[in-house]
Structure formats: C-alpha cells, structure tokens
mmCIF file as Biopython writes it, N, C-alpha, C and O atoms, coordinates in Angstrom:
data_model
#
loop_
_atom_site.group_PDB
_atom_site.id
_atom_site.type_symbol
_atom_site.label_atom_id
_atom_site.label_alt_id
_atom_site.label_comp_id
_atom_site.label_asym_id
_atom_site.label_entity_id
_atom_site.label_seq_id
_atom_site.pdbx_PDB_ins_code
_atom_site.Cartn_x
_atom_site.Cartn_y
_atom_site.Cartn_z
_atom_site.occupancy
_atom_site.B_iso_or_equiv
_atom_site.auth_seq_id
_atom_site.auth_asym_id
_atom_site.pdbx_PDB_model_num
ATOM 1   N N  . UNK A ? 1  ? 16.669 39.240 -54.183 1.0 0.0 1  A 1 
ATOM 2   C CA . UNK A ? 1  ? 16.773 38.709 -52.839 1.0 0.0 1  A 1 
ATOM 3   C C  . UNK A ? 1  ? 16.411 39.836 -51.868 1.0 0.0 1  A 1 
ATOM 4   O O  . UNK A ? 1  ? 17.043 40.891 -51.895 1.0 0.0 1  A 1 
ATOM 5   N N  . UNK A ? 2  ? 15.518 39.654 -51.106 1.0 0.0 2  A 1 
ATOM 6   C CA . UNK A ? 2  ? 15.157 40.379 -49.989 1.0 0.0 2  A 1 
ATOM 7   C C  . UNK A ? 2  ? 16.229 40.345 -48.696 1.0 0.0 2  A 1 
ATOM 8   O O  . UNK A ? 2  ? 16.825 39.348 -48.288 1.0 0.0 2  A 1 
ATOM 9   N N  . UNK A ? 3  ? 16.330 42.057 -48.031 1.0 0.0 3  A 1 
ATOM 10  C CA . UNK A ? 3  ? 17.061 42.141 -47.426 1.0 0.0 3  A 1 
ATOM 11  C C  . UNK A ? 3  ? 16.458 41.474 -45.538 1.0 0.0 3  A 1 
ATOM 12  O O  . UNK A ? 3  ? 15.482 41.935 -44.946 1.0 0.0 3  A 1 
ATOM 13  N N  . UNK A ? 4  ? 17.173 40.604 -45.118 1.0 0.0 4  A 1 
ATOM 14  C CA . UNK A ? 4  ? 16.734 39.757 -44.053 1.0 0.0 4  A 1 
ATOM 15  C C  . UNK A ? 4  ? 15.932 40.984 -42.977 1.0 0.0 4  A 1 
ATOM 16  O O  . UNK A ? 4  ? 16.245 42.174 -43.004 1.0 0.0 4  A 1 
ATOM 17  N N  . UNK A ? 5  ? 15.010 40.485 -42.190 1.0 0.0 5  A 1 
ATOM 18  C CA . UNK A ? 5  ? 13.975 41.338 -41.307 1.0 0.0 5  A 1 
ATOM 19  C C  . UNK A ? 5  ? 15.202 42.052 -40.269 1.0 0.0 5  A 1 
ATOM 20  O O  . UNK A ? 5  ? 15.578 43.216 -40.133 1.0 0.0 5  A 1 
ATOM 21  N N  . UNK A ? 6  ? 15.644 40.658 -39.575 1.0 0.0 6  A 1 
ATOM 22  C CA . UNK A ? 6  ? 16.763 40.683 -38.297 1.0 0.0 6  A 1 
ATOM 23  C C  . UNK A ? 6  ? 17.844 41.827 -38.551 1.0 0.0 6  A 1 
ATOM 24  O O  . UNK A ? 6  ? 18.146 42.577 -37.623 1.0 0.0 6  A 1 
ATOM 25  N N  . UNK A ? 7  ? 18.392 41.952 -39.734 1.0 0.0 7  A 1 
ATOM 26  C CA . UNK A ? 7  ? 19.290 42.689 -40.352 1.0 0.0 7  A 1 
ATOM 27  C C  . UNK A ? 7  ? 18.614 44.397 -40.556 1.0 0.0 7  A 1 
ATOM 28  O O  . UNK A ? 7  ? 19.253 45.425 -40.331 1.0 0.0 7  A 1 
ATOM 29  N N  . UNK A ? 8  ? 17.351 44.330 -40.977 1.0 0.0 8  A 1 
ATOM 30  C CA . UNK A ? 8  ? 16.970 45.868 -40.880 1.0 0.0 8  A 1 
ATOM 31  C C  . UNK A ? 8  ? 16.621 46.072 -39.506 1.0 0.0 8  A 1 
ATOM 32  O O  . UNK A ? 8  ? 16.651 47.249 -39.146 1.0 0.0 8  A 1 
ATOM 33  N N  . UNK A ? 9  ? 16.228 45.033 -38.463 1.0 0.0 9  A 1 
ATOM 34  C CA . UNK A ? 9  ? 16.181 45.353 -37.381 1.0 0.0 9  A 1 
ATOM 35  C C  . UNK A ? 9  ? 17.574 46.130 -36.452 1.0 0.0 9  A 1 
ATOM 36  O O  . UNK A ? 9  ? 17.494 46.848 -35.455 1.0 0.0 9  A 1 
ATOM 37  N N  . UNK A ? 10 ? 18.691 45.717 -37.131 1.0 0.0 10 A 1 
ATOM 38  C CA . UNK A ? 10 ? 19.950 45.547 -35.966 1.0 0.0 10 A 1 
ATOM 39  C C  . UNK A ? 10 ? 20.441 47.007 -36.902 1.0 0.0 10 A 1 
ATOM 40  O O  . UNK A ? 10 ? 21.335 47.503 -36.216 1.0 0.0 10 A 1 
ATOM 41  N N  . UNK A ? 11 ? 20.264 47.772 -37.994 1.0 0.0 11 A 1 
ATOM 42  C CA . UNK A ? 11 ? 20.554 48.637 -38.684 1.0 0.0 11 A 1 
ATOM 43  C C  . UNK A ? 11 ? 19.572 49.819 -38.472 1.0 0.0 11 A 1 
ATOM 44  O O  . UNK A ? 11 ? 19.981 50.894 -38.910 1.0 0.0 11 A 1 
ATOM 45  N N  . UNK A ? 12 ? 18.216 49.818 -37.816 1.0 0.0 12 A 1 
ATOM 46  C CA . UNK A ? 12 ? 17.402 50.728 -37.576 1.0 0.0 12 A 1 
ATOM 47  C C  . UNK A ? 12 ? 17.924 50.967 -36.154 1.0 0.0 12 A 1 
ATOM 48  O O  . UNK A ? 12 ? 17.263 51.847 -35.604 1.0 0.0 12 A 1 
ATOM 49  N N  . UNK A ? 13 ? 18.876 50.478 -35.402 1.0 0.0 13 A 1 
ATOM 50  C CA . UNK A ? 13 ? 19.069 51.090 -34.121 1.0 0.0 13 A 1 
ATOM 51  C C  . UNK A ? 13 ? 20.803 51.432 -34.344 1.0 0.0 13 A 1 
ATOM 52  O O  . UNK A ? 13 ? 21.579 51.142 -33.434 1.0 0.0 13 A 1 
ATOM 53  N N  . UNK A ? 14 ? 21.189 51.918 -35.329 1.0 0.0 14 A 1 
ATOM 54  C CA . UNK A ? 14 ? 22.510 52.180 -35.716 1.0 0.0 14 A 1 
ATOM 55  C C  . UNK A ? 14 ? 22.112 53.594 -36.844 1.0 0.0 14 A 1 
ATOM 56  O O  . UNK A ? 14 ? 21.715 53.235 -37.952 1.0 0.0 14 A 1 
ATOM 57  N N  . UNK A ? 15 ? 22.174 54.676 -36.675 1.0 0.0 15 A 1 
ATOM 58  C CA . UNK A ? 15 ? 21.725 55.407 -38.144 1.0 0.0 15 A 1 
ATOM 59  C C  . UNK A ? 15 ? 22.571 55.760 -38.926 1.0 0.0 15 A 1 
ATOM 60  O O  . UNK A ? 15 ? 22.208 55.909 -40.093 1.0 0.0 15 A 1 
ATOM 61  N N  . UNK A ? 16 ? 23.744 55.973 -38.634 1.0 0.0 16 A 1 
ATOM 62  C CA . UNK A ? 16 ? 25.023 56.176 -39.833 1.0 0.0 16 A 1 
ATOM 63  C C  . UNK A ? 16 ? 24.808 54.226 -40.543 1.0 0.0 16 A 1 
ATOM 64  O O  . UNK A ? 16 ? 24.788 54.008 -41.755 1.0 0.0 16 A 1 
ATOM 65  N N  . UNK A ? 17 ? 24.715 53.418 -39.790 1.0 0.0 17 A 1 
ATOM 66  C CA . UNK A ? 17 ? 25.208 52.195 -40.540 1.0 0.0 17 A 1 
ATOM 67  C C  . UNK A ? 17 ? 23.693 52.151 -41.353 1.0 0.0 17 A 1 
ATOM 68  O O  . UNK A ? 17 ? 23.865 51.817 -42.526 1.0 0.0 17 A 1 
ATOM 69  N N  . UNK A ? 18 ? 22.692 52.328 -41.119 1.0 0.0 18 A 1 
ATOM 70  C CA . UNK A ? 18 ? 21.591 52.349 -41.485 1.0 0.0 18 A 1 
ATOM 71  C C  . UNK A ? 18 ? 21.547 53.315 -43.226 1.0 0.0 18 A 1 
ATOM 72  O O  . UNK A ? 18 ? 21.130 52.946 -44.324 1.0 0.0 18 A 1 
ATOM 73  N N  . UNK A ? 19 ? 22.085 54.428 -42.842 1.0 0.0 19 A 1 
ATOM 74  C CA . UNK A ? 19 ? 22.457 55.291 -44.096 1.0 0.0 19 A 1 
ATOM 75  C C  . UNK A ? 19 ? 23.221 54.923 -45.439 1.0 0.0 19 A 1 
ATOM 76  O O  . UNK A ? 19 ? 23.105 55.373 -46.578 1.0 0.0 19 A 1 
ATOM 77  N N  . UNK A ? 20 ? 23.976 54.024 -44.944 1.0 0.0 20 A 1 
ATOM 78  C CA . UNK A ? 20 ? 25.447 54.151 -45.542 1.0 0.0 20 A 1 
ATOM 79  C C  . UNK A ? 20 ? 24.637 52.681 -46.533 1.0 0.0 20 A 1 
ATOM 80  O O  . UNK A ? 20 ? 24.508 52.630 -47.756 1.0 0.0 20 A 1 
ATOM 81  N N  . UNK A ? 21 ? 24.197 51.606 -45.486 1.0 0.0 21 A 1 
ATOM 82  C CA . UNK A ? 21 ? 23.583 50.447 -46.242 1.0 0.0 21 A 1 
ATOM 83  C C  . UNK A ? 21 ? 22.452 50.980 -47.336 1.0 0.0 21 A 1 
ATOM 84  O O  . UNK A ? 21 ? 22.283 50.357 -48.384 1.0 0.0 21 A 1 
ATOM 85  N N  . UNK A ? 22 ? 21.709 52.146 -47.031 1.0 0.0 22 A 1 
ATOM 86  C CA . UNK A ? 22 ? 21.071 52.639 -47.828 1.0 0.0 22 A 1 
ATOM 87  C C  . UNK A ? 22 ? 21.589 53.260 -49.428 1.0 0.0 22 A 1 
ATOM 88  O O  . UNK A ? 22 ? 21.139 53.536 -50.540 1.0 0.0 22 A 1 
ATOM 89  N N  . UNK A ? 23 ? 22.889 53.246 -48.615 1.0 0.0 23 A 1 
ATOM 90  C CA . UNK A ? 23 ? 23.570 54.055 -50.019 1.0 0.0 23 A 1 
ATOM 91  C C  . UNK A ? 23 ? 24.041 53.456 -51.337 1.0 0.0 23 A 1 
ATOM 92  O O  . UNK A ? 23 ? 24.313 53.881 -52.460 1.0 0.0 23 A 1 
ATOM 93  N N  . UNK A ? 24 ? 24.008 51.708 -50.403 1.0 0.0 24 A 1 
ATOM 94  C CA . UNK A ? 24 ? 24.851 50.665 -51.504 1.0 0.0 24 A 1 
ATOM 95  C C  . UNK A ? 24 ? 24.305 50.526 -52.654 1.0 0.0 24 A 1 
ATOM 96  O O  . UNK A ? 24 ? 23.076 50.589 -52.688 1.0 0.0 24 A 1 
ATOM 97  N N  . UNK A ? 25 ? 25.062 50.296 -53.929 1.0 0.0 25 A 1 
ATOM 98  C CA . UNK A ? 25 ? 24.246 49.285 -55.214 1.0 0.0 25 A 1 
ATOM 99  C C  . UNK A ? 25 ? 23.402 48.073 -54.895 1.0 0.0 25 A 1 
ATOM 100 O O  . UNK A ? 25 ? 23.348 47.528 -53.793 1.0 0.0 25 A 1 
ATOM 101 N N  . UNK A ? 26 ? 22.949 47.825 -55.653 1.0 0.0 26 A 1 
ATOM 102 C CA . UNK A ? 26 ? 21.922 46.515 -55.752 1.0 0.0 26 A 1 
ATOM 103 C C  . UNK A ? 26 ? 23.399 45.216 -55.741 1.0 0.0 26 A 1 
ATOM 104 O O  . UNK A ? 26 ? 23.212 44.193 -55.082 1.0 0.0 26 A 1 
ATOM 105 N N  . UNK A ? 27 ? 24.565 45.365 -56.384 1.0 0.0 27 A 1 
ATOM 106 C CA . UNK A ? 27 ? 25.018 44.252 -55.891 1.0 0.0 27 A 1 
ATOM 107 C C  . UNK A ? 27 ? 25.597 44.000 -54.846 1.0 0.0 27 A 1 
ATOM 108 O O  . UNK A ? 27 ? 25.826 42.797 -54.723 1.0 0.0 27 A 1 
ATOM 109 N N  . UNK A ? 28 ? 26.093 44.904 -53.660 1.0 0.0 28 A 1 
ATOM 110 C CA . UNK A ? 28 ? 26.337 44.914 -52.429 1.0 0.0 28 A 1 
ATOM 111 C C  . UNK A ? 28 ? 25.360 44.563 -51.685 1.0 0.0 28 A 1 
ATOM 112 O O  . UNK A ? 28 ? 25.681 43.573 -51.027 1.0 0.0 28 A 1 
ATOM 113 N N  . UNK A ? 29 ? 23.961 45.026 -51.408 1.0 0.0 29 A 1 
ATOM 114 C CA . UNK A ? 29 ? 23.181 44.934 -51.391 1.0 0.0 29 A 1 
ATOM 115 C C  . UNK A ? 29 ? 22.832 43.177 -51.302 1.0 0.0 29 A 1 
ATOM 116 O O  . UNK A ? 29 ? 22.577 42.562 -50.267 1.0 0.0 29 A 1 
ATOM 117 N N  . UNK A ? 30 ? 22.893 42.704 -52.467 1.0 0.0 30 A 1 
ATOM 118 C CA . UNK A ? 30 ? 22.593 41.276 -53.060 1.0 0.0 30 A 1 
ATOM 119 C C  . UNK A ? 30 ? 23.681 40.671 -51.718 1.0 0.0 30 A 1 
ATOM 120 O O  . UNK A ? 30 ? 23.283 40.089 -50.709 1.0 0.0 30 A 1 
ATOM 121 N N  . UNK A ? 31 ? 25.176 41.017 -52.069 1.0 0.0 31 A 1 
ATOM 122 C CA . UNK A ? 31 ? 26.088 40.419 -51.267 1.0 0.0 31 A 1 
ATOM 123 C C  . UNK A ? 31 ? 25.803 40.196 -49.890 1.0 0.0 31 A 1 
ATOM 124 O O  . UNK A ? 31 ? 25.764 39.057 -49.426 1.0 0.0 31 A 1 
ATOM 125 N N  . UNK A ? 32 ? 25.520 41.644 -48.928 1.0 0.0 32 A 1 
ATOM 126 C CA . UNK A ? 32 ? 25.028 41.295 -47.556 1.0 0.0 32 A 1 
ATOM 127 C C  . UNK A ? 32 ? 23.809 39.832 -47.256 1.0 0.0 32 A 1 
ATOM 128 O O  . UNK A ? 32 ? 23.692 38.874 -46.491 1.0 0.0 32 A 1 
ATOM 129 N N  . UNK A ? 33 ? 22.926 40.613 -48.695 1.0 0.0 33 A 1 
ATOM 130 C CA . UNK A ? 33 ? 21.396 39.371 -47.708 1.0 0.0 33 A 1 
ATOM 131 C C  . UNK A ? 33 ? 21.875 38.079 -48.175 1.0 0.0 33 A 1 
ATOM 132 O O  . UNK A ? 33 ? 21.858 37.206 -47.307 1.0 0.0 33 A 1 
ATOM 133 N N  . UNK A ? 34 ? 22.421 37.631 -49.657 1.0 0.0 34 A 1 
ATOM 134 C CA . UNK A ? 34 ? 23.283 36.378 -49.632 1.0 0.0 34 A 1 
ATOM 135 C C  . UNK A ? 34 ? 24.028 35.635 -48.530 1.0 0.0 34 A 1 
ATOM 136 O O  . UNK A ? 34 ? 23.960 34.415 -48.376 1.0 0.0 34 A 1 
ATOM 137 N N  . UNK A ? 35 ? 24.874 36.618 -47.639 1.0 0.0 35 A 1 
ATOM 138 C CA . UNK A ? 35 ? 25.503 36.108 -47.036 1.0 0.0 35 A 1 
ATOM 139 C C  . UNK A ? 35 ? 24.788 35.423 -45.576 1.0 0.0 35 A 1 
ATOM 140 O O  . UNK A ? 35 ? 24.949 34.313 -45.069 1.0 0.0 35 A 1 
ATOM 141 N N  . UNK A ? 36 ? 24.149 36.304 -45.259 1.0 0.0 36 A 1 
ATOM 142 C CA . UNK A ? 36 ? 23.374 35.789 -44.123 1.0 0.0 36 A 1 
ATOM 143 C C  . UNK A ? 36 ? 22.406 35.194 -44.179 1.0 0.0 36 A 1 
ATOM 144 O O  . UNK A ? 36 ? 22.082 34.567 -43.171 1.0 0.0 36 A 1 
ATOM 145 N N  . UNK A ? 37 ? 21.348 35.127 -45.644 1.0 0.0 37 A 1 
ATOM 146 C CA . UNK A ? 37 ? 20.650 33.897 -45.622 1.0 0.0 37 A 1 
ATOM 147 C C  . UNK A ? 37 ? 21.319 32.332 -46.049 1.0 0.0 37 A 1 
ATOM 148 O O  . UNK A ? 37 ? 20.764 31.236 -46.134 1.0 0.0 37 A 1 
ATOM 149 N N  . UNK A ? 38 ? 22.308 32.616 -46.203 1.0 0.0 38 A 1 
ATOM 150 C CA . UNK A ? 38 ? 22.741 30.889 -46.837 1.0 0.0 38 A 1 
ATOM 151 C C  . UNK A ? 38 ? 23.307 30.200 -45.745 1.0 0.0 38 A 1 
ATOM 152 O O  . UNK A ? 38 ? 23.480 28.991 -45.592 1.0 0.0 38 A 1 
ATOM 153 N N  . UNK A ? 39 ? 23.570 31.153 -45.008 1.0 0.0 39 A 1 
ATOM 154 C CA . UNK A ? 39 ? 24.003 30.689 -43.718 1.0 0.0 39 A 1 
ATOM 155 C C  . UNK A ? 39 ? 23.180 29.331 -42.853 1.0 0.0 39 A 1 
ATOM 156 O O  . UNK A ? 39 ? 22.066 29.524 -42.364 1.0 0.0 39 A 1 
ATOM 157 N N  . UNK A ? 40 ? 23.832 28.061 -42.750 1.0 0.0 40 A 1 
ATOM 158 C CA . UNK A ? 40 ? 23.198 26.863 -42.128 1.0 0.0 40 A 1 
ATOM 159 C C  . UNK A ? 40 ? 22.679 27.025 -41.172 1.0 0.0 40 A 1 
ATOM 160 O O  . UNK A ? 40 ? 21.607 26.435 -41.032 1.0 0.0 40 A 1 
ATOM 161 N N  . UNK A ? 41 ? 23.012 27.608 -40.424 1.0 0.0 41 A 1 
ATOM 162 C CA . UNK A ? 41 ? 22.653 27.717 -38.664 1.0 0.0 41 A 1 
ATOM 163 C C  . UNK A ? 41 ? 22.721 28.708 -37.935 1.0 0.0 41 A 1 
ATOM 164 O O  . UNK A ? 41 ? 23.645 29.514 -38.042 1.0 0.0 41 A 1 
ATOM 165 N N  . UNK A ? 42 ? 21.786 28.828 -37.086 1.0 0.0 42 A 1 
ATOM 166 C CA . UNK A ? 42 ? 21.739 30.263 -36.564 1.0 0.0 42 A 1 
ATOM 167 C C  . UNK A ? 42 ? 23.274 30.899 -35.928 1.0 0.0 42 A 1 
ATOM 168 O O  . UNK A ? 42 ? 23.506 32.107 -35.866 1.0 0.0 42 A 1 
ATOM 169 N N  . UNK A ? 43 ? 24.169 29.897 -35.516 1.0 0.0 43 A 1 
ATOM 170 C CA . UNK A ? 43 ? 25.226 30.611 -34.629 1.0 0.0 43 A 1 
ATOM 171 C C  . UNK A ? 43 ? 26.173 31.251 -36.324 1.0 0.0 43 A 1 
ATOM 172 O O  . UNK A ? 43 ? 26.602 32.405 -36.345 1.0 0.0 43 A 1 
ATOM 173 N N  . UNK A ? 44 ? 26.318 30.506 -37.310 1.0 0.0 44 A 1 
ATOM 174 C CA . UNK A ? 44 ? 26.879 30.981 -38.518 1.0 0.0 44 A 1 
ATOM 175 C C  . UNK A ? 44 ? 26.608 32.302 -38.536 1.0 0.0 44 A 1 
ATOM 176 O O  . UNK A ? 44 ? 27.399 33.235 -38.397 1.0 0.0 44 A 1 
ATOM 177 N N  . UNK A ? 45 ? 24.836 32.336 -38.807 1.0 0.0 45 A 1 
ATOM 178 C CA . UNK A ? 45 ? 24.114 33.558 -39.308 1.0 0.0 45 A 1 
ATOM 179 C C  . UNK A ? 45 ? 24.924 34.846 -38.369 1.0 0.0 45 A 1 
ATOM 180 O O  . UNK A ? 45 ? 25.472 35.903 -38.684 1.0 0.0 45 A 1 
ATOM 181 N N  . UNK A ? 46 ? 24.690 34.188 -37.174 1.0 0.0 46 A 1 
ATOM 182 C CA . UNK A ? 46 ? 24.912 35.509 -36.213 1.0 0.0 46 A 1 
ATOM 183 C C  . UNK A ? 46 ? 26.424 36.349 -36.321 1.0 0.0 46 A 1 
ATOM 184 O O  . UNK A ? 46 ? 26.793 37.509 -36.138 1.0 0.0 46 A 1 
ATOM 185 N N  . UNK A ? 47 ? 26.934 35.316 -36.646 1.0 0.0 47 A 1 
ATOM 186 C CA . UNK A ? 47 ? 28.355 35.368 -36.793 1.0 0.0 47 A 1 
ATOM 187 C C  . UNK A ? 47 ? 28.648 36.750 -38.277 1.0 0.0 47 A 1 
ATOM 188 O O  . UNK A ? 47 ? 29.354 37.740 -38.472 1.0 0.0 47 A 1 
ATOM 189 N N  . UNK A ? 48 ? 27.441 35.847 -39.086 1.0 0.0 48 A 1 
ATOM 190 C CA . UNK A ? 48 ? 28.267 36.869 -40.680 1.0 0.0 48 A 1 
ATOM 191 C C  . UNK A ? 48 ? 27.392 38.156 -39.892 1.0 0.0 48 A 1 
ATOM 192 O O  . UNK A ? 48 ? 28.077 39.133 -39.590 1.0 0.0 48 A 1 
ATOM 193 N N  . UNK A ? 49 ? 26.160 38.190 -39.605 1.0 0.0 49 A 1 
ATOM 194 C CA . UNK A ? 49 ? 25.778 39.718 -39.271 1.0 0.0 49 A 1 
ATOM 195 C C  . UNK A ? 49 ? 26.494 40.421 -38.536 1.0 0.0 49 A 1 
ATOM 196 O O  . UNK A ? 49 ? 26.726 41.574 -38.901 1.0 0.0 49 A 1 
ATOM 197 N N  . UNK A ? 50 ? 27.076 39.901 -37.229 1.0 0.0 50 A 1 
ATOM 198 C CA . UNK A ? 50 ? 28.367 40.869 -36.593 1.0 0.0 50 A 1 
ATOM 199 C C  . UNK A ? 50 ? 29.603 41.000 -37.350 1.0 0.0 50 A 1 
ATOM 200 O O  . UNK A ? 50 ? 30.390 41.787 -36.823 1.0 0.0 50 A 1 
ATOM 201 N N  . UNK A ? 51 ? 29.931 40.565 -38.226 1.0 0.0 51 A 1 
ATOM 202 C CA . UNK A ? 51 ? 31.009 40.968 -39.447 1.0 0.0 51 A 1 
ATOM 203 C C  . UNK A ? 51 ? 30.417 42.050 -40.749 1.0 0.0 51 A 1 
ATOM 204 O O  . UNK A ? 51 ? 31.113 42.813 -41.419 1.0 0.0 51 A 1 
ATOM 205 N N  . UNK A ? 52 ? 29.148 41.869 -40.835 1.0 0.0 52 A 1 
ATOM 206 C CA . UNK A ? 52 ? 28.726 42.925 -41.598 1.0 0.0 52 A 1 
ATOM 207 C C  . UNK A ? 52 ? 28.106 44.433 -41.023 1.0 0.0 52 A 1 
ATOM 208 O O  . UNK A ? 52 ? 28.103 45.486 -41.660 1.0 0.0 52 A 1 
ATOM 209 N N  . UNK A ? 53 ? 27.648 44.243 -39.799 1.0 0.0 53 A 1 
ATOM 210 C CA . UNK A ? 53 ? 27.284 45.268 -39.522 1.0 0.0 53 A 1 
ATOM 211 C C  . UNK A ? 53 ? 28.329 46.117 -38.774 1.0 0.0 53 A 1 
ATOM 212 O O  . UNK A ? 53 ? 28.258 47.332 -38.585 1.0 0.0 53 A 1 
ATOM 213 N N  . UNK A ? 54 ? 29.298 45.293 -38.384 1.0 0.0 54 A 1 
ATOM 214 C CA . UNK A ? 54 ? 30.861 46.319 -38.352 1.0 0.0 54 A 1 
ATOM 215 C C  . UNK A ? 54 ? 31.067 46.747 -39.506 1.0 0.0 54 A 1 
ATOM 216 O O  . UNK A ? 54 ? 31.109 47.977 -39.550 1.0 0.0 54 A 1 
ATOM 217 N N  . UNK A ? 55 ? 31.249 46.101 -40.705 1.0 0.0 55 A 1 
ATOM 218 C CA . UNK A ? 55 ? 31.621 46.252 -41.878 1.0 0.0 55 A 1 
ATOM 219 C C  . UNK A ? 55 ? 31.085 47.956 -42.369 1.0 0.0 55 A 1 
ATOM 220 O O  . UNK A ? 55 ? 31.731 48.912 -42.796 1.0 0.0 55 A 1 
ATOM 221 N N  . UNK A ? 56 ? 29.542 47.758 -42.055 1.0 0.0 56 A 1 
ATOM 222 C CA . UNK A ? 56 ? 28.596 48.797 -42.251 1.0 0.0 56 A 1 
ATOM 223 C C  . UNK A ? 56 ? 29.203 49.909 -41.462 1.0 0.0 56 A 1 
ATOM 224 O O  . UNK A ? 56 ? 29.725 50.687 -42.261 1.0 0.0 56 A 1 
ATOM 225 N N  . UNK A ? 57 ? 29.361 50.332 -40.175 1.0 0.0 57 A 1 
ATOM 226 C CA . UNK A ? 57 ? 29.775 50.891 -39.287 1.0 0.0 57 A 1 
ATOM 227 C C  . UNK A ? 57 ? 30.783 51.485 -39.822 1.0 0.0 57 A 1 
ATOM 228 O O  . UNK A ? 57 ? 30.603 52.697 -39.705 1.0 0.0 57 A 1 
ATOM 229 N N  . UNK A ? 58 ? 31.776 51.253 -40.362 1.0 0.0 58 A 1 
ATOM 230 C CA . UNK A ? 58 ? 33.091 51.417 -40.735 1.0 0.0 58 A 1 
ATOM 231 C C  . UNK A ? 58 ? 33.042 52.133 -41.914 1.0 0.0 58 A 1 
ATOM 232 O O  . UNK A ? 58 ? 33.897 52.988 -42.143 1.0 0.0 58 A 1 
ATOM 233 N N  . UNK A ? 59 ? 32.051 51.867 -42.777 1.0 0.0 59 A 1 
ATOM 234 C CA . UNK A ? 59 ? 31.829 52.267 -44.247 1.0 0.0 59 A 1 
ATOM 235 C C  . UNK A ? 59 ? 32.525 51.193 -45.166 1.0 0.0 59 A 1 
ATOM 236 O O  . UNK A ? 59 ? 33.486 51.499 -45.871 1.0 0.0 59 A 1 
ATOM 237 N N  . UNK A ? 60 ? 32.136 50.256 -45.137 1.0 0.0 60 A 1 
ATOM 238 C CA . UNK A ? 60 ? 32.921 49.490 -45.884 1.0 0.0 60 A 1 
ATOM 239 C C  . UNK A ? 60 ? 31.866 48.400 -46.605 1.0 0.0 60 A 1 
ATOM 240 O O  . UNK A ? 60 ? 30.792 47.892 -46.285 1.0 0.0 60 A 1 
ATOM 241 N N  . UNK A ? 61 ? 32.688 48.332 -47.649 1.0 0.0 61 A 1 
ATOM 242 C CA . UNK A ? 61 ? 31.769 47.159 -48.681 1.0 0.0 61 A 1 
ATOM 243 C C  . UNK A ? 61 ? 32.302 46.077 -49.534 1.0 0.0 61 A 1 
ATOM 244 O O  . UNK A ? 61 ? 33.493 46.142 -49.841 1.0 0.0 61 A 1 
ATOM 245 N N  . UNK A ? 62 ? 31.659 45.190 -49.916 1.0 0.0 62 A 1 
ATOM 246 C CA . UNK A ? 62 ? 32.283 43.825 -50.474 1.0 0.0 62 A 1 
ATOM 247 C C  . UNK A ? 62 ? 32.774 43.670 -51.618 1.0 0.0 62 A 1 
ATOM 248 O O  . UNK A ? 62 ? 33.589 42.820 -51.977 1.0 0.0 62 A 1 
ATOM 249 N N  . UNK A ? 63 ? 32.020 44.933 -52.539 1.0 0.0 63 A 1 
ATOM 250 C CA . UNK A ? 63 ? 32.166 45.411 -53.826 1.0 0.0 63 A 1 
ATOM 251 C C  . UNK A ? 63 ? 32.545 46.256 -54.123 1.0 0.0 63 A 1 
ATOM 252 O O  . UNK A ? 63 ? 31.698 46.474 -54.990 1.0 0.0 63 A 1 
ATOM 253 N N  . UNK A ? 64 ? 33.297 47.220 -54.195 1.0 0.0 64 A 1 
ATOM 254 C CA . UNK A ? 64 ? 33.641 49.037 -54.106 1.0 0.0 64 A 1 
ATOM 255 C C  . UNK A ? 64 ? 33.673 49.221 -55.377 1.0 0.0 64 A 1 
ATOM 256 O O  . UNK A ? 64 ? 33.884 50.344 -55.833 1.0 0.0 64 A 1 
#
C-alpha cells in the first residue's frame, strides 16, 4: 500500500514528524496509509490524518 500524496505533503512541512515516520517498520507504515485510505469521506479522512500526524509529532505508533 502506498503511502497517501496529502499525507507526505502535511509531513514534508513538519521535519521531526517527517523523520520519525521515516523511521517506522513496514507494518506501521501499512497501518497509517490503511487508515486514511479506507476512510469514506473526505471529513473522516481529515479527521484520521489530524490524529496521526499528532500521533507522529509525539513519537508515537500503532504498533511498538
């Protein structure tokens, strides 16, 4: 699964969160773009990306 465009967009103007996503396994990884592509509707989508890219921010992951 490819990681969503919007999502490397909103992470190239953040560089610690940008790093840290760089740092993940392939199944964290899997977990983020899962979550925001299955997403029905754009207000959903928007919703899981501001929960993940805090998530990111923070250092935190779905899988540890």
């Amino acid at each position: 699964m490819n990681t969503p465009d919007n999502l490397l967009k909103e992470l190239s103007e953040n560089q610690k969160s940008l790093e840290f996503f760089e740092s993940l396994n392939k199944v964290n990884k899997y977990a983020i773009s899962w979550r925001i592509q299955s997403a029905k509707n754009p207000e959903i989508r928007a919703k899981r990306m501001k929960i993940i890219l805090e998530m990111l921010a923070k250092g935190e992951m779905f899988h540890p």
